[in-house]
DRENTORKOL-3810 file (N, C-alpha, C; in nm, 4 decimals):
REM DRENTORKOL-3810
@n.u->19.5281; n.v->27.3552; n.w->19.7183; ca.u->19.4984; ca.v->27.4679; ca.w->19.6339; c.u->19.6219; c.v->27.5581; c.w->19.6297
@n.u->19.6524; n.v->27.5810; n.w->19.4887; ca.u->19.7544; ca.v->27.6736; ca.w->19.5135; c.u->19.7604; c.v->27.8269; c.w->19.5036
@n.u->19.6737; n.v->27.8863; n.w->19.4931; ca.u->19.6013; ca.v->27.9781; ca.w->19.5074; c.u->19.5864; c.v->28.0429; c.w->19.6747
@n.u->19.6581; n.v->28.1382; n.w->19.7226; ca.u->19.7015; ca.v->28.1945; ca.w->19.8229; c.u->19.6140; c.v->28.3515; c.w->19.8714
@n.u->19.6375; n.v->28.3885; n.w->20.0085; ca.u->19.5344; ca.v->28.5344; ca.w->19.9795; c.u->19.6682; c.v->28.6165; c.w->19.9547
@n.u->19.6182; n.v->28.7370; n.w->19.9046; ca.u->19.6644; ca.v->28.8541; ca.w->19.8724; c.u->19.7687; c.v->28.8074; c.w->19.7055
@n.u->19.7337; n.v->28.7255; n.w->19.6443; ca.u->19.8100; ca.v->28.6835; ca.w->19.4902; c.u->19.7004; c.v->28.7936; c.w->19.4061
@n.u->19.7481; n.v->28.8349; n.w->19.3025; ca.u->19.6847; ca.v->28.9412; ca.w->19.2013; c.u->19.6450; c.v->28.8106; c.w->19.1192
@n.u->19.5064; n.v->28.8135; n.w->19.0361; ca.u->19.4351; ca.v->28.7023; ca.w->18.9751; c.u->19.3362; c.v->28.7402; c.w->18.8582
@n.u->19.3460; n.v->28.7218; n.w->18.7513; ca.u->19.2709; ca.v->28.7385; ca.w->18.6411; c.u->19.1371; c.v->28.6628; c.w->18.6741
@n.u->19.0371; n.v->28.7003; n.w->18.6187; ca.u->18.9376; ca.v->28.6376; ca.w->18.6370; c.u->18.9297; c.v->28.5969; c.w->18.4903
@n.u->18.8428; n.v->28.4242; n.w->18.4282; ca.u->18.8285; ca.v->28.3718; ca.w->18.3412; c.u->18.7237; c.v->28.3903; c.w->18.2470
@n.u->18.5989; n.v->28.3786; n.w->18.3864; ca.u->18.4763; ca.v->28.3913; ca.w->18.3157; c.u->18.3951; c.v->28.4785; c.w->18.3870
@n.u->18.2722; n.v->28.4861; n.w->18.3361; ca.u->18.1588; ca.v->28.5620; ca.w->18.4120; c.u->18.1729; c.v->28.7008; c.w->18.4032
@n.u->18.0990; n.v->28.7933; n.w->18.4329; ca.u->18.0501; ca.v->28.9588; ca.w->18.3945; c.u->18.1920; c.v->29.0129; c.w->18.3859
@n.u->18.2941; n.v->28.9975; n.w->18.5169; ca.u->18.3976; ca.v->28.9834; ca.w->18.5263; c.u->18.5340; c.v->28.9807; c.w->18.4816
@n.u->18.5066; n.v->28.9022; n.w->18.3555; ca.u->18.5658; ca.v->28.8575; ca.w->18.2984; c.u->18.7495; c.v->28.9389; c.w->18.2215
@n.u->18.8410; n.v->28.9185; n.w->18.2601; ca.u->18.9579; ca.v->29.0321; ca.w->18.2663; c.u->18.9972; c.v->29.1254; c.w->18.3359
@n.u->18.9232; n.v->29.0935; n.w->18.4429; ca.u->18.9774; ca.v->29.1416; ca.w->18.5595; c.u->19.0680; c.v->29.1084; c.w->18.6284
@n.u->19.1607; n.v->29.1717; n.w->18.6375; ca.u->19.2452; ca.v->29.1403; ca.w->18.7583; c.u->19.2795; c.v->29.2668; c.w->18.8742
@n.u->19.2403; n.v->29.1597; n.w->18.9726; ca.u->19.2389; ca.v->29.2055; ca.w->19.1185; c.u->19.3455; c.v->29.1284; c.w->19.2322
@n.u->19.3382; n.v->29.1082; n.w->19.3785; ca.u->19.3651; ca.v->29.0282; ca.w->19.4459; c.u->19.3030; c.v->28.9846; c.w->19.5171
@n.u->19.3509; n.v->28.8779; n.w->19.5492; ca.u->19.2708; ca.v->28.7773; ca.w->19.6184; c.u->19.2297; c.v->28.8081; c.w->19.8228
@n.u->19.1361; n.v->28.8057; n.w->19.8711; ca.u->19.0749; ca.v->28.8418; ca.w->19.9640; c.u->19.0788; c.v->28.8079; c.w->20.0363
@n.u->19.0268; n.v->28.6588; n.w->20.0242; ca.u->19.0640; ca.v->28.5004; ca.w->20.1031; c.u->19.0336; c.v->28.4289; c.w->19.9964
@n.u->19.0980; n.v->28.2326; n.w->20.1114; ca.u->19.0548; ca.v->28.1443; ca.w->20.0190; c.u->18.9704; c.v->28.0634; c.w->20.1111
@n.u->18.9219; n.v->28.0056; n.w->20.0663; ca.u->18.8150; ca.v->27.9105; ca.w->20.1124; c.u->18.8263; c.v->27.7594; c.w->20.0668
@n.u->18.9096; n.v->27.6743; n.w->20.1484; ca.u->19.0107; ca.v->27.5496; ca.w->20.0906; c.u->18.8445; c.v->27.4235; c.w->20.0301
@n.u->18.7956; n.v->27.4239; n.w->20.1527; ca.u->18.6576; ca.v->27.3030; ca.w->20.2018; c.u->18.5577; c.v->27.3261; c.w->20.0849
@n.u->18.5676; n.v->27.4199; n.w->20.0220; ca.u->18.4865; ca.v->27.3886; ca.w->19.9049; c.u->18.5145; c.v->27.4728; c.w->19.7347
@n.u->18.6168; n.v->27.5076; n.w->19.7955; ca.u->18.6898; ca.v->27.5469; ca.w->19.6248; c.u->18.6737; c.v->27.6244; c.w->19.5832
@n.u->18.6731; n.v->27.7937; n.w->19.7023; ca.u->18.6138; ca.v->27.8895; ca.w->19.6655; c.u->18.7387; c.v->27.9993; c.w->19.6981
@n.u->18.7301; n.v->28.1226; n.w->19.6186; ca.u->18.8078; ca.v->28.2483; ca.w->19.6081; c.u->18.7127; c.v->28.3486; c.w->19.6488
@n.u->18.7213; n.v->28.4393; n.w->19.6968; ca.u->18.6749; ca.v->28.6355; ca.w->19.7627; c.u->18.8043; c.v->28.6672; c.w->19.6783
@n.u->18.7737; n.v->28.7039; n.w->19.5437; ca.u->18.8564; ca.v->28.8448; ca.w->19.4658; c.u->18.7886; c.v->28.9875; c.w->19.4895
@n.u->18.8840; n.v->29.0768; n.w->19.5122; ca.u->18.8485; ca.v->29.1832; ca.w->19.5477; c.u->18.7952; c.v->29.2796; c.w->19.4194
@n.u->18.6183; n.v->29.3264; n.w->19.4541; ca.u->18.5828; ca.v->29.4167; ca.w->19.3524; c.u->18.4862; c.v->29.3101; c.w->19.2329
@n.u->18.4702; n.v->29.1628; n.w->19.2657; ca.u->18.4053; ca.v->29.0788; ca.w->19.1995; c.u->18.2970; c.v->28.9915; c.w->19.2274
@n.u->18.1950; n.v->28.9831; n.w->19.1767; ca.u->18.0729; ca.v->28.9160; ca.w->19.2781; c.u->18.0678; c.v->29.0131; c.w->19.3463
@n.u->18.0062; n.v->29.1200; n.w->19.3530; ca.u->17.9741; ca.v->29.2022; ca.w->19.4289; c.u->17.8185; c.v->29.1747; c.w->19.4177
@n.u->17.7898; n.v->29.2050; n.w->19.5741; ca.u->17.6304; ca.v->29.1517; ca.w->19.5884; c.u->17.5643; c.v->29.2892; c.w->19.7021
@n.u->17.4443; n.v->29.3162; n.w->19.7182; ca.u->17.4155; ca.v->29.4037; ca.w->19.7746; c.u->17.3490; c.v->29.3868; c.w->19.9184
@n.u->17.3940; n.v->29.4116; n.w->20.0231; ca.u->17.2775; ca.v->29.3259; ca.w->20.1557; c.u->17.2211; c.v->29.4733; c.w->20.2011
@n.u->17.0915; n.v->29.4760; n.w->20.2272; ca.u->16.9784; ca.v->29.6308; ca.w->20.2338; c.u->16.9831; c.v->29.5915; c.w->20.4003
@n.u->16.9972; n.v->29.6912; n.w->20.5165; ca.u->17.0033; ca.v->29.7039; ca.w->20.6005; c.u->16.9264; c.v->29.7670; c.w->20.6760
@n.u->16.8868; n.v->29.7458; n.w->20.7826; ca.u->16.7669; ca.v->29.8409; ca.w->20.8199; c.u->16.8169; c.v->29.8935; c.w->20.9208
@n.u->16.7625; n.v->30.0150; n.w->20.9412; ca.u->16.8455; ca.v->30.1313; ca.w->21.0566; c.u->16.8672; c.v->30.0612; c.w->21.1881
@n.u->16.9807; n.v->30.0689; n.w->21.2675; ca.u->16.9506; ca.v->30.0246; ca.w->21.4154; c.u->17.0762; c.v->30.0920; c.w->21.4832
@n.u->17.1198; n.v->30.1135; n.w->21.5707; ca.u->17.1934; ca.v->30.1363; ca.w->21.6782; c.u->17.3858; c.v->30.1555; c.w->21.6269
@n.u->17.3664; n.v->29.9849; n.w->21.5708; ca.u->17.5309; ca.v->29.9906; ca.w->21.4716; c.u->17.5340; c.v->30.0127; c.w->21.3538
@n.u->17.4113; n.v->30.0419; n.w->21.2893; ca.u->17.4338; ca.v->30.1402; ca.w->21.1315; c.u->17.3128; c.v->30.2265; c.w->21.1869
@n.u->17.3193; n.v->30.3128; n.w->21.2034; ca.u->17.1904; ca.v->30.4214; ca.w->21.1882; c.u->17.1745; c.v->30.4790; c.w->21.0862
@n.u->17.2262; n.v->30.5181; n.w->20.9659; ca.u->17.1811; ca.v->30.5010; ca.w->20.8480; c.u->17.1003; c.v->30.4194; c.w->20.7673
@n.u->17.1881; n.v->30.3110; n.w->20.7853; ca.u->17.0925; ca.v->30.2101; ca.w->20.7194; c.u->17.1305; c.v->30.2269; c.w->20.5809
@n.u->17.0533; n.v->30.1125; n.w->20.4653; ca.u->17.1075; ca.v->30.1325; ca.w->20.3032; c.u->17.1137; c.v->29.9731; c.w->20.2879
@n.u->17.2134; n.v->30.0369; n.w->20.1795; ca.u->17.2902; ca.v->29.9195; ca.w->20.1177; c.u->17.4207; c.v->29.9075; c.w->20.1206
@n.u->17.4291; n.v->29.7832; n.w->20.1643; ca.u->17.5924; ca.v->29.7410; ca.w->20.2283; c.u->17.6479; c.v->29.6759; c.w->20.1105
@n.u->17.7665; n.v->29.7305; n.w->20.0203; ca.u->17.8042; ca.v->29.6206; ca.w->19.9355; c.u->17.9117; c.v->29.5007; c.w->19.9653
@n.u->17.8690; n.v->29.3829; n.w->19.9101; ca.u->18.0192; ca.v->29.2996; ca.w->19.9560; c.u->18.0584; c.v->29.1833; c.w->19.8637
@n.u->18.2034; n.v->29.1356; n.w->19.8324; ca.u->18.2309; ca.v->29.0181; ca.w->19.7431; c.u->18.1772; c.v->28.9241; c.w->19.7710
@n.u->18.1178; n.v->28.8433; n.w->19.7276; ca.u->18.0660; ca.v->28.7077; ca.w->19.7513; c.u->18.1795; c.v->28.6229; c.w->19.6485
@n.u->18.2170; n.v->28.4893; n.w->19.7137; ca.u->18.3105; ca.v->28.3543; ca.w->19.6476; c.u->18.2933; c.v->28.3550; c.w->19.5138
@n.u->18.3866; n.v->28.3506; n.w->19.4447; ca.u->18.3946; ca.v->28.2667; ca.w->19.3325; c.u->18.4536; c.v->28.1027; c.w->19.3214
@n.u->18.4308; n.v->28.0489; n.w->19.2212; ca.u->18.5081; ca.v->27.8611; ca.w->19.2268; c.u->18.6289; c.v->27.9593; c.w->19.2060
@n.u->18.7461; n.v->27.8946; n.w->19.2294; ca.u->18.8795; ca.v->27.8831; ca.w->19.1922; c.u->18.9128; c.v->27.8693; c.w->19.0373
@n.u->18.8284; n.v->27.7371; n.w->18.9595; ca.u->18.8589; ca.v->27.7140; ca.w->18.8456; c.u->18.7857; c.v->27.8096; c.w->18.7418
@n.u->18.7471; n.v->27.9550; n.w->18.8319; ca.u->18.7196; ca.v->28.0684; ca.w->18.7653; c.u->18.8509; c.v->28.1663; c.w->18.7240
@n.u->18.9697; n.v->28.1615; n.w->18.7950; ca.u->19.0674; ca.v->28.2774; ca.w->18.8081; c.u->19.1818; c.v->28.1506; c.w->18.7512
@n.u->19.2596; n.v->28.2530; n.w->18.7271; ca.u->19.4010; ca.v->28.2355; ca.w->18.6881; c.u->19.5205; c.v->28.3061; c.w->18.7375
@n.u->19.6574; n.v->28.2692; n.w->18.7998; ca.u->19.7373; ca.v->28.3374; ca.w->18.8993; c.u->19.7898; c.v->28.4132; c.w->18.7744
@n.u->19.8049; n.v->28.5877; n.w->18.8051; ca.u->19.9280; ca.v->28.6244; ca.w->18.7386; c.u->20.0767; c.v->28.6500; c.w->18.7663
@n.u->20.0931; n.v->28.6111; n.w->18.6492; ca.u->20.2826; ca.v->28.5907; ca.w->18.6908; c.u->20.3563; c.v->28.7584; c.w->18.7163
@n.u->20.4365; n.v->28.7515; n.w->18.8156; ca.u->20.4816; ca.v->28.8844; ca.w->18.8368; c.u->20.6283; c.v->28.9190; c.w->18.7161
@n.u->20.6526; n.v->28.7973; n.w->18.6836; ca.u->20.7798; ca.v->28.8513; ca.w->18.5654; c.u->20.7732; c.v->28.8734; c.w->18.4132
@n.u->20.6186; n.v->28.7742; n.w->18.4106; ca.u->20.5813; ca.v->28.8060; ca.w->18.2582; c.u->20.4520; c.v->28.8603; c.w->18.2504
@n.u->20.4181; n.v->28.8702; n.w->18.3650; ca.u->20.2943; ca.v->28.9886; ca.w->18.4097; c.u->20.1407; c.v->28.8992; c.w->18.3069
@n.u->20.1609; n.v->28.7410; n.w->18.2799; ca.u->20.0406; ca.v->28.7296; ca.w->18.2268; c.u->19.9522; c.v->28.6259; c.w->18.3115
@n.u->19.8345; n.v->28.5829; n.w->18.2498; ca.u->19.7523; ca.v->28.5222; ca.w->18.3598; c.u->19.8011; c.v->28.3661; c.w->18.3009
@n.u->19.8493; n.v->28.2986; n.w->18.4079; ca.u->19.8721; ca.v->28.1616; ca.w->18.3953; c.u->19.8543; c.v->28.0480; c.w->18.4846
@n.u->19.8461; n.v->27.9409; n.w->18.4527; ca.u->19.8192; ca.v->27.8292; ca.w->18.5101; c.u->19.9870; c.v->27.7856; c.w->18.5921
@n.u->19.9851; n.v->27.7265; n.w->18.7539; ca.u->20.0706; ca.v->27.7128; ca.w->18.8233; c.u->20.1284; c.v->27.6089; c.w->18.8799
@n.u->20.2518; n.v->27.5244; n.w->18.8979; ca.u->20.2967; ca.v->27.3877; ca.w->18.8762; c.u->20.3907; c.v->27.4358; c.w->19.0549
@n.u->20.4277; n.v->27.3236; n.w->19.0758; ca.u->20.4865; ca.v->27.3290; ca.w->19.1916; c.u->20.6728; c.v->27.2284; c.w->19.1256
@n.u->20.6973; n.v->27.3113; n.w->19.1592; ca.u->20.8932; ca.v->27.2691; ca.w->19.1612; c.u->20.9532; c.v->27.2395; c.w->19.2888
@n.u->20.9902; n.v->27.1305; n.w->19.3305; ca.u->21.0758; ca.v->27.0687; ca.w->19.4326; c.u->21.2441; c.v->27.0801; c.w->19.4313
@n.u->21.2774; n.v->27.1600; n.w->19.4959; ca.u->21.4202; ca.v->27.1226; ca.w->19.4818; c.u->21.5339; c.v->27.0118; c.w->19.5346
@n.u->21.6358; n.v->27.0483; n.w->19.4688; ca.u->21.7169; ca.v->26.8826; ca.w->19.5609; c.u->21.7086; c.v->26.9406; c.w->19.7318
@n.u->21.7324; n.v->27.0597; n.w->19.7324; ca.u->21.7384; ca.v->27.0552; ca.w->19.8901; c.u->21.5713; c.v->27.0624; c.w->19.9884
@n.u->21.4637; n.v->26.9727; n.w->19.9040; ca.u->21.3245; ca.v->26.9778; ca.w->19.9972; c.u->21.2482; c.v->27.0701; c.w->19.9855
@n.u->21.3119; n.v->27.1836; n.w->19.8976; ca.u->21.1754; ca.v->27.3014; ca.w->19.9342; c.u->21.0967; c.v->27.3152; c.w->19.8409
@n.u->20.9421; n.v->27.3726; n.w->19.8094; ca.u->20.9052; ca.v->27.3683; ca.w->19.7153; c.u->20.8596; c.v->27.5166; c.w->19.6688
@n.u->20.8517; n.v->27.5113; n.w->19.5600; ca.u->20.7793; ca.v->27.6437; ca.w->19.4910; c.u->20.6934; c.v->27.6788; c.w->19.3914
@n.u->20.6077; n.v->27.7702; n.w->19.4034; ca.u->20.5178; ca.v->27.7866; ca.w->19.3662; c.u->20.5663; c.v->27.8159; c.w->19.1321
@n.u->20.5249; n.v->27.7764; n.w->19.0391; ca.u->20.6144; ca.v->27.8319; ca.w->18.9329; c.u->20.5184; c.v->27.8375; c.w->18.8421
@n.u->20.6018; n.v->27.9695; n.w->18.7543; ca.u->20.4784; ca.v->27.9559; ca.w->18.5961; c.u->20.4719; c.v->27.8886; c.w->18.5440
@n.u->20.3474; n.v->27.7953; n.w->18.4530; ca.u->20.3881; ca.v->27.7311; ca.w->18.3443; c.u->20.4260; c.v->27.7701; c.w->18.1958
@n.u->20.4547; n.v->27.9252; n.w->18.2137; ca.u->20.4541; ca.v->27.9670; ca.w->18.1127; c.u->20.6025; c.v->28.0124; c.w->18.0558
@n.u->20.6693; n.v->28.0865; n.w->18.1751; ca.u->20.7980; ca.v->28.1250; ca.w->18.1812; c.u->20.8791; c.v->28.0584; c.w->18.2598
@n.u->20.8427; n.v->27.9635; n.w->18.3130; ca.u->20.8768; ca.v->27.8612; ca.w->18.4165; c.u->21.0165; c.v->27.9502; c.w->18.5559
@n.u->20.9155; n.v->28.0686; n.w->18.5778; ca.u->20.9728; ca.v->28.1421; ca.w->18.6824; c.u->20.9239; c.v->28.1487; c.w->18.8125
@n.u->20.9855; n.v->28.1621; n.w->18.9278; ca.u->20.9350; ca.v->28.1113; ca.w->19.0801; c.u->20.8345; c.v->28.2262; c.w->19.1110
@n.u->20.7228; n.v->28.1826; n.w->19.1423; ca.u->20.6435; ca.v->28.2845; ca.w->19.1895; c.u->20.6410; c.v->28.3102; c.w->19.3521
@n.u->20.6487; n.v->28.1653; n.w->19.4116; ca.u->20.6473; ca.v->28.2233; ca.w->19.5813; c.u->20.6974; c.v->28.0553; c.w->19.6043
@n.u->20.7350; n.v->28.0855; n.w->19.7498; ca.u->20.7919; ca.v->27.9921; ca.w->19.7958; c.u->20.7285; c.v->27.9192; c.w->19.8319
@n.u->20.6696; n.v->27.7876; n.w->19.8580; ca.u->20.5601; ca.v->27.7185; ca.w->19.9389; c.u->20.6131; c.v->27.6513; c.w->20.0385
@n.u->20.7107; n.v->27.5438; n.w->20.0567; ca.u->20.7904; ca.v->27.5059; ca.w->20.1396; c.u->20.9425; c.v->27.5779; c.w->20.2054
@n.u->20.9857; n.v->27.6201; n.w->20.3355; ca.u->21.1271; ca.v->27.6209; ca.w->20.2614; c.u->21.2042; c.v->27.4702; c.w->20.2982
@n.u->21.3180; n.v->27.5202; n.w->20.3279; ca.u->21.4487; ca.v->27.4125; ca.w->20.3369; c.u->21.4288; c.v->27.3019; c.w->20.4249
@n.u->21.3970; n.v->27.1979; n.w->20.3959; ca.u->21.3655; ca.v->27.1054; ca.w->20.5256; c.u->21.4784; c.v->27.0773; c.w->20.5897
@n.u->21.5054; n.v->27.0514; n.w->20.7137; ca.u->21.6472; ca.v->27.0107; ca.w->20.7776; c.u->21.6519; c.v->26.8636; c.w->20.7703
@n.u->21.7635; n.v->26.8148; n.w->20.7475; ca.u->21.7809; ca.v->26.6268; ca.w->20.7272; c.u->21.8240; c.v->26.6340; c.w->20.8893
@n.u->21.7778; n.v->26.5126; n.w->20.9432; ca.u->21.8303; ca.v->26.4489; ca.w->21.0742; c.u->21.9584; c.v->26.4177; c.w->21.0567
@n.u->22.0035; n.v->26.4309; n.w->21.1921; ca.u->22.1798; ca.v->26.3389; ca.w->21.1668; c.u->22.1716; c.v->26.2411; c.w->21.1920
@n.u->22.2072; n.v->26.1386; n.w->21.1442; ca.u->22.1837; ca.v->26.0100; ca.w->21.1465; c.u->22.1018; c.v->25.9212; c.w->21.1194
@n.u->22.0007; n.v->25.9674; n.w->21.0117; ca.u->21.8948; ca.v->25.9331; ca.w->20.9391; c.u->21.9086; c.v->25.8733; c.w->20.8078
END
């Protein structure tokens, strides 16, 4: 997944929809995003000792992944993301739109001597 926490992310579909926020966590094992401020769900609490108030607790619940879209920080729009290898091993994260580096994913691998 290339989709990372703390990346700023448009959302595609759902109530949602044009939002952009950042990302919260990811959740690799089943293909899920926590964007911050989305899926918000309500859990009602009943008074005790560690809330003595009590209420309603709000919190993000997951979205799929193939809900959001990464935005690009140089052309500032929401786009789909390709990975670029360089000759020297490292890889990076890139727009497909402006085809500009968004984050690093690998860096520099070291070659053995004598390999």
């Amino acid at each position: 997944m290339l989709i990372h926490t703390g990346d700023l992310v448009e959302v595609t579909s759902g109530n949602a929809r044009g939002t952009r926020a950042k990302v919260l966590s990811v959740r690799t094992d089943d293909g899920k995003v926590v964007v911050e401020g989305v899926n918000r769900v309500y859990r009602h609490m009943k008074r005790s000792q560690k809330n003595p108030q009590g209420g309603r607790l709000s919190r993000e619940m997951p979205i799929s992944v193939s809900n959001v879209l990464i935005v690009c920080a140089s052309c500032s729009k929401a786009t789909r993301i390709g990975v670029r290898v360089a000759a020297d091993g490292s890889k990076a994260r890139v727009c497909k739109k402006c085809k500009a580096d968004i984050s690093v994913v690998r860096p520099t691998r070291n070659k053995k001597a004598g390999a």
